[in-house]
Residue, then its C-alpha position, 0 to 999 in steps of 0.5 A: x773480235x768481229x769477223x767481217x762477213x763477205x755478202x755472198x747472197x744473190x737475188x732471183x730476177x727471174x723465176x720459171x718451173x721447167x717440170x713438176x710432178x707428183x711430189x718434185x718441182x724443177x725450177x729455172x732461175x735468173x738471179x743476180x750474184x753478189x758481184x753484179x753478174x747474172x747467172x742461172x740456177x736450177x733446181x729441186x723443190x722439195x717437200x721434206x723428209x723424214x728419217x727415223x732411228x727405231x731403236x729395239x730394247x735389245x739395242x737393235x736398229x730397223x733396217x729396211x732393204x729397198x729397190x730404188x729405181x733411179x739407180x737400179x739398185x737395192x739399198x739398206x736404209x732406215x725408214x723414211x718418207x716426206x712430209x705431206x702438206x700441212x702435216x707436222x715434222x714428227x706426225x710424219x716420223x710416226x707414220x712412216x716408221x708405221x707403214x713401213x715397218x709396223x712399229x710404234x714408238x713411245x719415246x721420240x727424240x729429235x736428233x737433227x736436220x741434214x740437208x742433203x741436195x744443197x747444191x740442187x735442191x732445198x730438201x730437208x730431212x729431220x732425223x729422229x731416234x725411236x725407242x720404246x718400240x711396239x710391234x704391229x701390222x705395217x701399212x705399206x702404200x701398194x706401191x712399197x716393197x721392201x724387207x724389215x731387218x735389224x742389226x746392231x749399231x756396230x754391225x751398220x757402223x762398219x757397213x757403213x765403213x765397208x761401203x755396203x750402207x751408202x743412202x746419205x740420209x741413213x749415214x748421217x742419221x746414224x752418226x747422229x744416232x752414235x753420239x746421241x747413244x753414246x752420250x746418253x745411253 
């Protein structure tokens, strides 16, 4: 049976950047909703990220601990870092999960895609599992201070539950991670 889909699209008028910066653009819309009215929509451009599950032979995951300005706080995340122009989805996998934890990965697997901001931004993030795991020497920007650290899957599910893990990105992430390991071990 065929399912009638309501037109809930809408149309820019008109478009204007209110800011832009070294890696974020803010933009101003004028954009005509489905029932004719016209409204205003602000928001973030984005780049796209990566996030990346590095899984160790023990079943361990890398962690890393963090300061994130924009809410003053330290937070527990997975590695992660936004595509640079022209790069390609996975090469900005491998060089974050380098820089900022060391590692390389002999075996990658694309988890997903999450859309984090929808609501104000057109950023996405590509989720990836990391396994087969060599240690090297990390490649931190000047810039970057963070601490390395690994727990197991159970250990970052119920931090994530306890609320201590709470970085969107690392939440969806690892439960793609969870189903994933738990349907193909």
């Amino acid at each position: 049976m065929a399912v009638n889909k309501v037109n809930l699209e809408e149309h820019t008028i008109r478009s204007e950047v209110i800011a832009s910066g070294g890696m974020l653009t803010v933009k101003r819309d004028q954009v005509r909703l489905p029932n004719g009215h016209h409204s205003q929509r602000e928001f973030v451009l984005h780049p796209g990220a990566v996030v990346v599950v590095p899984l160790l032979d023990n079943g361990n995951i890398i962690f890393e601990r963090q300061f994130r300005y924009p809410l003053h706080q330290v937070f527990i995340e997975l590695p992660a870092g936004k595509i640079d122009p022209n790069e390609a989805i996975l090469t900005t996998g491998q060089r974050e999960l380098l820089e900022e934890t060391g590692y390389t990965a002999a075996q990658w697997v694309k988890l997903g895609l999450q859309h984090p901001c929808i609501g104000y931004s057109n950023e996405v993030i590509h989720m990836y599992l990391a396994r087969g795991l060599t240690l090297g020497e990390h490649q931190r920007d000047i810039d970057e201070a963070l601490e390395v650290f690994e727990m197991s899957l159970s250990q970052c599910m119920q931090m994530i539950l306890d609320g201590e893990i709470t970085d969107g990105k690392t939440i969806v992430a690892m439960l793609f991670a969870e189903k994933y390991l738990t349907q193909h071990g």
